[in-house]
C-alpha positions, 0 to 999 in steps of 0.5 A: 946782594945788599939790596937783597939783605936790606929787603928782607930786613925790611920786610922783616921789620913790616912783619914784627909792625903788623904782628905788634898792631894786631897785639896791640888791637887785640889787647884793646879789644879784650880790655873793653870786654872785660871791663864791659863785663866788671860794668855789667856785674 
């Protein structure tokens, strides 16, 4: 039963990381866009 709980708050833990790299990367990728257009004009 612990073992259970500790593998769901670890896999629970492996999901928020993935979910924050992606946001992370995304916003990145935005921020280069925009600053690409504000070079553009």
């Amino acid at each position: 039963m612990i073992m259970m709980n500790m593998f769901l708050v670890f896999l629970c833990l492996i999901i928020f990381i993935l979910f924050i790299l992606v946001g992370v990367a995304f916003f990145t990728l935005l921020e280069r866009k925009v600053l690409g257009y504000i070079q553009i004009r």
